[in-house]
N, C-alpha and C positions, 0 to 999 in steps of 0.2 A: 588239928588246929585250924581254925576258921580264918580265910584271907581279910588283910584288914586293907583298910585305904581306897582308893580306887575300886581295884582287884574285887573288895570285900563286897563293895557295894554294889558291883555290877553281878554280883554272884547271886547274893540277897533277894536284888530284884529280881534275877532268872528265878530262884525258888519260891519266891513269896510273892511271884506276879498273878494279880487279881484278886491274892487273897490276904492282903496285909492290911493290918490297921494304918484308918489316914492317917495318923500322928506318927505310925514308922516311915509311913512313905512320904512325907512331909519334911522329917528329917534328914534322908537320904535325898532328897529331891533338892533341898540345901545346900547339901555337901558336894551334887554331881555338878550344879549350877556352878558355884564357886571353882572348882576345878576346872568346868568349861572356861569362866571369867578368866585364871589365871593363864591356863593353856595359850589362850588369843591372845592377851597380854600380851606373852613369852615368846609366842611366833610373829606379831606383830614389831618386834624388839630384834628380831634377826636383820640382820643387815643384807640386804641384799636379796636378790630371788633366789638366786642358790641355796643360800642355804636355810631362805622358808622351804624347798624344794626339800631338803634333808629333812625339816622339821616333819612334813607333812609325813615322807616316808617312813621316820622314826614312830611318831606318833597321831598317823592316820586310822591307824586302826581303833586306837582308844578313842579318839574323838568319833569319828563315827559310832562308834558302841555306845558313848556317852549321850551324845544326840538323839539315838535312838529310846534310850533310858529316860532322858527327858522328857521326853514326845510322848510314851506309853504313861508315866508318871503321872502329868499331867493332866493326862486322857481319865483314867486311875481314878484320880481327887477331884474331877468333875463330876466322872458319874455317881463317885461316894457323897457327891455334896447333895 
């Protein structure tokens, strides 16, 4: 069974980095955006340093991985253009 969400998408692009149609990676470049957008939201909404401190701990890894996914995506759908 293929991961879906997040998960899926950071999977997708590890397999089909460099060699995906722009309009997959286009779509996928949407979806990791928006999850960036709501992640910052959501730790921005934390009260206090502490427990952005937790946020970051809980969910540093994903956002770093997502950043990175953005940044190659990007890179991606420039040179395809």
């Amino acid at each position: 069974m293929a991961a879906t969400g997040l998960a899926g998408d950071l999977q997708w692009w590890r397999e089909h980095h460099g060699s995906a149609d722009p309009a997959a990676m286009r779509e996928v470049l949407s979806r990791l955006q928006a999850w960036k957008a709501q992640h910052d939201q959501d730790r921005a909404g934390q009260p206090g340093p502490f427990l952005k401190m937790v946020w970051d701990g809980i969910f540093g890894d994903d956002d770093g991985a997502v950043c990175d996914a953005i940044a190659e995506l990007e890179a991606a759908l420039q040179r395809a253009a």
